[in-house]
Steps between C-alpha positions, in 0.01 A plus 500: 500500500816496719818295516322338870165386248783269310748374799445124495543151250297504176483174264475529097143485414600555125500774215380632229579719172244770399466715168443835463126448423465255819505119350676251665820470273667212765397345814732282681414294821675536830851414509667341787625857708492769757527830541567638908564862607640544804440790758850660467415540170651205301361289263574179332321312153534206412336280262569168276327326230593141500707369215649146398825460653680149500585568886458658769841574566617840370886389533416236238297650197569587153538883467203479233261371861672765691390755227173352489440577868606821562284607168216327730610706810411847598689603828596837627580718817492816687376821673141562387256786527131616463390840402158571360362140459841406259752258645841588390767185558871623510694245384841420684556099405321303197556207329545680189827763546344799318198491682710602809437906573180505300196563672152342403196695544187308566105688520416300781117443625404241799131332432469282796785248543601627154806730378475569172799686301436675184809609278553796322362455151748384246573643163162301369277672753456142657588421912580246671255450837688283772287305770612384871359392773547550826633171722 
């Protein structure tokens, strides 16, 4: 796989959590998000589970809704790069602050339409596998 295999828009198609020993721990259905790569070599995520808000109006909510949607929001920026099937995304703006010079490393395979990120294993042993699809 090459950074040219991944250039393009890619919609949620959900996630989920595995243990060590290969159960299904959590599996969560599609939320409403993209992920696009473009061929400079730029990148862009995000994604946004819908919450309860009294309005639609960010100028007008309680800080407890604001807080409430950005924990609901994953959204992040930057150069990105593929060596040896693993999809490394260097991150230069995020909606969280520290997340900002980090880079997140993604084992990346492409069945069909499908992208599907795996993440390093946690200290459990268990992974999270991350599904797109191409648009």
């Amino acid at each position: 796989m090459n950074s040219q295999d991944i250039v393009g828009t890619w919609r949620n198609a959900g996630q989920q959590t595995l243990n060590a020993d290969g159960s299904v721990r959590v599996a969560l259905p599609p939320t409403p998000g993209f992920i696009q790569y473009s061929h400079d070599g730029y990148m862009v995520v995000v994604t946004a589970n819908r919450v309860g808000v009294s309005t639609a109006d960010p100028s007008t909510m309680t800080a407890e809704e604001k807080a409430q949607v950005a924990a609901a929001c994953v959204a992040y920026a930057g150069p990105f790069e593929v060596k040896d099937g693993t999809v490394y995304h260097h991150i230069e703006a995020a909606i969280f602050p520290a997340w900002i010079g980090a880079t997140r490393i993604r084992h990346a395979s492409i069945e069909g339409k499908r992208l599907i990120y795996v993440t390093d294993p946690a200290a459990d042993g268990s992974t999270m596998h991350i599904f797109w699809e191409r648009v």
